[in-house]
N, CA, C and O atoms as a DFTB+ gen file, in Angstrom:
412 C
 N C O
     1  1      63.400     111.188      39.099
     2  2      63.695     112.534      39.509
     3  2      64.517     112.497      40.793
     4  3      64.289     111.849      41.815
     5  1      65.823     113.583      40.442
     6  2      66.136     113.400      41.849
     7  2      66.259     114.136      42.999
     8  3      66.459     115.288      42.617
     9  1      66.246     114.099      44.475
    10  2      65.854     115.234      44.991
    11  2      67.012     116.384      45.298
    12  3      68.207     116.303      45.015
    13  1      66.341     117.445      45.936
    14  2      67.235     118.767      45.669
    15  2      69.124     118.430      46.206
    16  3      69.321     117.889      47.294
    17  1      69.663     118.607      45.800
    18  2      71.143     118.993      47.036
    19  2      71.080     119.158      48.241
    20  3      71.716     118.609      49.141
    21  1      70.002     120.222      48.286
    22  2      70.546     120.163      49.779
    23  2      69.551     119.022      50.581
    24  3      69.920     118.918      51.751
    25  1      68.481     118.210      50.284
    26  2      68.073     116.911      50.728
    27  2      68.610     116.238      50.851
    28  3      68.156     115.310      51.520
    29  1      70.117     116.113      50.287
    30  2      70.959     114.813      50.215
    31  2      71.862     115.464      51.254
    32  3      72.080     116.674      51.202
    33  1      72.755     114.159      52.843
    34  2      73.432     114.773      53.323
    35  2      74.655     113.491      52.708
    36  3      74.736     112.301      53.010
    37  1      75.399     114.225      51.866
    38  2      76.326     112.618      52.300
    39  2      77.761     113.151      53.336
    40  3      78.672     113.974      53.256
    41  1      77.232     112.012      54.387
    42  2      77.970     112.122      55.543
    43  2      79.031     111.225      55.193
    44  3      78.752     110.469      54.263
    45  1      80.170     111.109      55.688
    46  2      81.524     110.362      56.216
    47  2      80.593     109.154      56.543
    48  3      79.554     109.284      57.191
    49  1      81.068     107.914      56.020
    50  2      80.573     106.247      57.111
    51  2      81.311     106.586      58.228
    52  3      80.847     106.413      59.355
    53  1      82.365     107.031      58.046
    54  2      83.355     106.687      59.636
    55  2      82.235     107.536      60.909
    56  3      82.038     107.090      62.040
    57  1      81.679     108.711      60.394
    58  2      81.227     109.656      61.647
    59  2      79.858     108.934      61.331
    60  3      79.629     109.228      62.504
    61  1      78.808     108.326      60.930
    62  2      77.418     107.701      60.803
    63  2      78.596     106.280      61.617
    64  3      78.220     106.525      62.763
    65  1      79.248     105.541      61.745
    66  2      79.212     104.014      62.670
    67  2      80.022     104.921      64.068
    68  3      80.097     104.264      65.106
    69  1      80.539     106.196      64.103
    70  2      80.839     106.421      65.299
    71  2      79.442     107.036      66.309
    72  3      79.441     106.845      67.525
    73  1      78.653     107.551      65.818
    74  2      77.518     108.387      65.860
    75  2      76.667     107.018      66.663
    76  3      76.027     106.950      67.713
    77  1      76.921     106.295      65.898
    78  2      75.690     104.848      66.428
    79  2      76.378     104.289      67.145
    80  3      75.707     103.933      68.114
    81  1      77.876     103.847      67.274
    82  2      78.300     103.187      68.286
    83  2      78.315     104.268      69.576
    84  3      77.834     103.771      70.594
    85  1      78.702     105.425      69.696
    86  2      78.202     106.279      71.018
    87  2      77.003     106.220      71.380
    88  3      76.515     106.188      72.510
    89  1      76.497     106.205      70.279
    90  2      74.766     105.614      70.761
    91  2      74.294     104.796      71.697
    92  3      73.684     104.941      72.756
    93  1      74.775     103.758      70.973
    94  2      74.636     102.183      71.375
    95  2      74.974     102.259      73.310
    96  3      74.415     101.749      74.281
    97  1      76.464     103.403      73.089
    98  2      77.215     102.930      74.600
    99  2      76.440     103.836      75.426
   100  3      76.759     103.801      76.614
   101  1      75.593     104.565      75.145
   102  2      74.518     105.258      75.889
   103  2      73.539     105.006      76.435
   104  3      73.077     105.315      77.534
   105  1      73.039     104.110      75.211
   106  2      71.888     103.038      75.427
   107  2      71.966     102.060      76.648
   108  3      71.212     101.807      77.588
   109  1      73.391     101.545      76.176
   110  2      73.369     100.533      77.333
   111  2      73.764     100.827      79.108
   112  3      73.539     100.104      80.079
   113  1      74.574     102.480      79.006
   114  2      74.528     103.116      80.012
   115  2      73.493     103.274      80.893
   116  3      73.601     103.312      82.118
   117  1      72.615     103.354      80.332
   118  2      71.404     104.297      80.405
   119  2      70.216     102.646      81.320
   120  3      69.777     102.336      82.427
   121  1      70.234     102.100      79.847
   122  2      69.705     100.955      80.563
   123  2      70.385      99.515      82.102
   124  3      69.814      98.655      82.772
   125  1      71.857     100.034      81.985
   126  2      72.176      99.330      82.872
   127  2      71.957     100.048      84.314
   128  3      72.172      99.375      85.323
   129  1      71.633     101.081      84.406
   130  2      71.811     102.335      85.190
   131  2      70.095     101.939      86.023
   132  3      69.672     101.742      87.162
   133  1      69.619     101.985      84.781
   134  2      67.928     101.637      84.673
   135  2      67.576     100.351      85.531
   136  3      66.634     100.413      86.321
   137  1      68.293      99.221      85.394
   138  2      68.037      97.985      85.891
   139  2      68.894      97.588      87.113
   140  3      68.807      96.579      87.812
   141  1      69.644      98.511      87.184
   142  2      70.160      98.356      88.759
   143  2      69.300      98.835      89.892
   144  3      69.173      98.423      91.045
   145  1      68.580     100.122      89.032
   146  2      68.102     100.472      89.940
   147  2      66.505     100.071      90.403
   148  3      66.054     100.376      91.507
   149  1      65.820      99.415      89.480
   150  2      64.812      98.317      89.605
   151  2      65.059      97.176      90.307
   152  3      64.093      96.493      90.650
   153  1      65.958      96.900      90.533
   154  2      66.732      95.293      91.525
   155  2      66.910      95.918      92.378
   156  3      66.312      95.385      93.313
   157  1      67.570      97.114      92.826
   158  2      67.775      97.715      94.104
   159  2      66.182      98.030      94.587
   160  3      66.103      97.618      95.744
   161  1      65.051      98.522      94.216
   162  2      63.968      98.590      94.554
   163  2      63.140      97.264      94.753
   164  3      62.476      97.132      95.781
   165  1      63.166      96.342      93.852
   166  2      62.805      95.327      94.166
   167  2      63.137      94.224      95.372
   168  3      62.349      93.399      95.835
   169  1      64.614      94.459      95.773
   170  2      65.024      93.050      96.565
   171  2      65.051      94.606      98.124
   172  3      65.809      94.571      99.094
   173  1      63.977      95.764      97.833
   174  2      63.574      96.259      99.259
   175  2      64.720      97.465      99.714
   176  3      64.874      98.030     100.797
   177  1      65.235      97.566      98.797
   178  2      66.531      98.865      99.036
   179  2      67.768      98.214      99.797
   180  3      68.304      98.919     100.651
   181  1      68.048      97.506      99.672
   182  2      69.086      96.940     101.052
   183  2      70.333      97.389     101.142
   184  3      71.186      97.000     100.344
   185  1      70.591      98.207     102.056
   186  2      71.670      99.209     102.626
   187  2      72.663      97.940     103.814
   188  3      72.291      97.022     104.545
   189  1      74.128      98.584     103.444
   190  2      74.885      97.630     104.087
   191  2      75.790      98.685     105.146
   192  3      75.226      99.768     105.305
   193  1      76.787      98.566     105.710
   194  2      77.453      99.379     106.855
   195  2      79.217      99.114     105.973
   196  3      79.427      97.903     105.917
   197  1      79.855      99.560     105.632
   198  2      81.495      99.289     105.937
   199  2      82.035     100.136     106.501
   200  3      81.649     101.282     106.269
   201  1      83.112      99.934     107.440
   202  2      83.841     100.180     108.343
   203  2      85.094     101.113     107.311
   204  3      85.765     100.442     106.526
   205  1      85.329     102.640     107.389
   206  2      86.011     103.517     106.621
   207  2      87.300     104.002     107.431
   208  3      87.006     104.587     108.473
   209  1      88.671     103.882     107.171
   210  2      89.304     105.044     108.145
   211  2      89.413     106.365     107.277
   212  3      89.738     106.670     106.129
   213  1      88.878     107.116     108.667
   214  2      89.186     108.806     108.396
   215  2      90.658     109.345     108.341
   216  3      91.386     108.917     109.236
   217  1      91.318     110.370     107.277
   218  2      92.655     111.025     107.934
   219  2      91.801     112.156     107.577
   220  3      90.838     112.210     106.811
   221  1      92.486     113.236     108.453
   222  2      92.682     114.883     108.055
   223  2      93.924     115.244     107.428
   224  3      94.940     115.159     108.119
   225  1      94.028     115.682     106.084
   226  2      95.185     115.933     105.821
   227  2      95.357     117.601     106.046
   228  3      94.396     118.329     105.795
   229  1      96.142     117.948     106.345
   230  2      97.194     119.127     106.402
   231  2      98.244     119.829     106.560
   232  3      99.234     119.742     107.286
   233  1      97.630     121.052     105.211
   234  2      99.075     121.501     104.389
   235  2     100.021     122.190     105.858
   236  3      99.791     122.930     106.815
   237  1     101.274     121.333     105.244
   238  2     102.372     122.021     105.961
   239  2     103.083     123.098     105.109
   240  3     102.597     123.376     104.012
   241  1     104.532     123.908     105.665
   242  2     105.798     124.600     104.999
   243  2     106.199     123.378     104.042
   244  3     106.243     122.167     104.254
   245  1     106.457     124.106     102.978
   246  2     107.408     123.552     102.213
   247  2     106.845     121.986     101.491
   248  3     107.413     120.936     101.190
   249  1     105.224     122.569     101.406
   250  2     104.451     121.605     100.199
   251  2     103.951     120.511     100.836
   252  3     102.981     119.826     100.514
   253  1     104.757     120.388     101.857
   254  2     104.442     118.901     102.810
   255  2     102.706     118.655     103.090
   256  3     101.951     119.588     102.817
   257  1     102.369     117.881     103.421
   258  2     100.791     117.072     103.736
   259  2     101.081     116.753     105.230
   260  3     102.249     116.364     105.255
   261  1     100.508     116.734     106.620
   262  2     100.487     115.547     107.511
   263  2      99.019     115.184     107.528
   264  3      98.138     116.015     107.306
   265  1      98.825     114.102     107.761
   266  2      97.691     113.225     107.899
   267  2      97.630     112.680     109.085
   268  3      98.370     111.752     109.413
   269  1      96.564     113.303     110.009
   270  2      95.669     112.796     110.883
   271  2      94.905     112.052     111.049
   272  3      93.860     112.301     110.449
   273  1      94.909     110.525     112.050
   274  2      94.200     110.096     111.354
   275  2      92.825     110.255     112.583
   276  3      93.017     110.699     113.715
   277  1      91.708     109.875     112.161
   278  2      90.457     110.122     112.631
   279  2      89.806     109.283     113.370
   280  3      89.016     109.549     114.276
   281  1      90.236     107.964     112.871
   282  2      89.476     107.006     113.620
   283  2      88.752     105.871     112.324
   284  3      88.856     106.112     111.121
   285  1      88.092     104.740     112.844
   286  2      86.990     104.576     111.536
   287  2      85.791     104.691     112.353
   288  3      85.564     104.560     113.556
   289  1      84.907     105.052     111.054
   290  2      83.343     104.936     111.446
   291  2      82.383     104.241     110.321
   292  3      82.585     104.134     109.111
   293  1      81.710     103.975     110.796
   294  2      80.803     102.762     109.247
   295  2      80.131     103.826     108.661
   296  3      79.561     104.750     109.241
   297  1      80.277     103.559     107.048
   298  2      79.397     104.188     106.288
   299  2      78.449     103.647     105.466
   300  3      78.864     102.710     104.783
   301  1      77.192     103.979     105.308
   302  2      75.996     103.195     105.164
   303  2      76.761     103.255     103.485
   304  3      77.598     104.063     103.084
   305  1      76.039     101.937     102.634
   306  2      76.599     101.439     101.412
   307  2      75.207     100.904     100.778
   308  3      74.418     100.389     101.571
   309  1      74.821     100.989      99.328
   310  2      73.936     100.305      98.979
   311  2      74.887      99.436      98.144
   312  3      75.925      99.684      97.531
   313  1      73.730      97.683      98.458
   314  2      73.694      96.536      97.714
   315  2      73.706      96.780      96.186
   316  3      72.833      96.049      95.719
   317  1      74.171      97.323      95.426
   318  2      73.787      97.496      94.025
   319  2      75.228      97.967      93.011
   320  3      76.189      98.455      93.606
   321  1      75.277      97.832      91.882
   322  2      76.333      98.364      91.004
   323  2      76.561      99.765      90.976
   324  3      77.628     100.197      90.540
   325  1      75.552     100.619      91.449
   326  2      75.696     101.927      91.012
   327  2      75.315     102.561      92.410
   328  3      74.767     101.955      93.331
   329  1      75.694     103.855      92.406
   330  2      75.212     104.187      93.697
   331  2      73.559     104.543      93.890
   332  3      72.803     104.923      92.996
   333  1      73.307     104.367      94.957
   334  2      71.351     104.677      94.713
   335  2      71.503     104.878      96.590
   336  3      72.162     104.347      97.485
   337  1      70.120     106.325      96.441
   338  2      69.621     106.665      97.679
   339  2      70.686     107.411      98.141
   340  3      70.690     107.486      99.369
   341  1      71.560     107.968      97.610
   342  2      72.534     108.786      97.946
   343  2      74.213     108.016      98.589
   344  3      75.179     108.498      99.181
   345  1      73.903     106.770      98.136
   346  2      74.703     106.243      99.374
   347  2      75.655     105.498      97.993
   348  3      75.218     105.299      96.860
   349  1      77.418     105.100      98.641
   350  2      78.000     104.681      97.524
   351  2      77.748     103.427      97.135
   352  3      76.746     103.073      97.755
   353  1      78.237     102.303      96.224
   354  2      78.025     101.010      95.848
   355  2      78.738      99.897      97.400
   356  3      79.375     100.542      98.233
   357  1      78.675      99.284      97.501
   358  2      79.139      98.518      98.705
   359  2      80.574      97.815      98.200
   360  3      81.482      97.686      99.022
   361  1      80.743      97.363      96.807
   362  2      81.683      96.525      96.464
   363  2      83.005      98.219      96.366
   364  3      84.158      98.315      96.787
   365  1      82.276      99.073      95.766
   366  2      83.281     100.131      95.928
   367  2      83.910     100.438      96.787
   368  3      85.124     100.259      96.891
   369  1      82.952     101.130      97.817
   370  2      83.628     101.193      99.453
   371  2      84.232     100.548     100.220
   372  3      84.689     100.932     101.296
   373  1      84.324      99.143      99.589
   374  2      85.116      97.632     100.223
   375  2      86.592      98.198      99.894
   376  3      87.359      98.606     100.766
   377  1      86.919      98.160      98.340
   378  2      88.007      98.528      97.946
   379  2      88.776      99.847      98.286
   380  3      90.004      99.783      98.358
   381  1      88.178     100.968      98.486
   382  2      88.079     102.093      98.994
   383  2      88.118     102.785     100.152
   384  3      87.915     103.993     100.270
   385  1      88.441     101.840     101.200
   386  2      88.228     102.204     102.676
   387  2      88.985     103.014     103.336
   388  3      89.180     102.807     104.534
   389  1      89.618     104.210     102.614
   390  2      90.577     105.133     103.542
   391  2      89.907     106.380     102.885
   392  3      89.672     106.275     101.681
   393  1      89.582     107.492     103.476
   394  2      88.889     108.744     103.060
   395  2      90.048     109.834     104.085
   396  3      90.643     109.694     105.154
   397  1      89.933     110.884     103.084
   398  2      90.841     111.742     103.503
   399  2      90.135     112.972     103.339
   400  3      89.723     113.180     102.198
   401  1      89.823     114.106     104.480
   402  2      89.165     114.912     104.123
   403  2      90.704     115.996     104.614
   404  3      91.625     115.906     105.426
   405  1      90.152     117.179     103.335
   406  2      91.211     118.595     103.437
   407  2      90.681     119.515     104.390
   408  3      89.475     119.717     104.534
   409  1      91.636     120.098     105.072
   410  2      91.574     120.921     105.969
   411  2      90.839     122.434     105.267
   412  3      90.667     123.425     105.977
């Protein structure tokens, strides 16, 4: 016997292996997200300092930008892949060291 029509869904394969591979990249989002942040708790939270330069940018006539610059000041960084405790990744902020705030 077989069951009703509408019991049966037949879906597309293409949208059932896209469905599971978004899955999958969720999963592992999710869990890498998960285990950074267990190593960051475990090895004691460890917060680092890098040294940032500040500009002020502002709008001029005629579309122009000038940029002020501010100075640097250290910004606290966590040891970890992801950001945790509010603070950014340390390897990020390495690469990243010019911040520009708008007027």
């Amino acid at each position: 016997m077989n069951p009703p029509k509408s019991a049966q869904s037949p879906q597309n394969p293409i949208l059932k292996w896209s469905e599971r591979i978004l899955l999958g990249f969720i999963a592992a989002a999710v869990l890498a997200y998960l285990g950074d942040c267990a190593v960051f708790n475990l090895r004691g939270k460890p917060l680092g300092r890098i040294s940032v330069n500040s500009y002020l940018t502002v709008p001029l006539k005629g579309n122009k930008t000038e940029y002020d610059y501010q100075g640097t000041e250290p910004v606290p960084c966590a040891h970890a892949l992801f950001p945790q405790t509010g603070a950014p990744p340390c390897w990020y902020l390495s690469r990243h060291s010019t911040h520009a705030e708008n007027l």
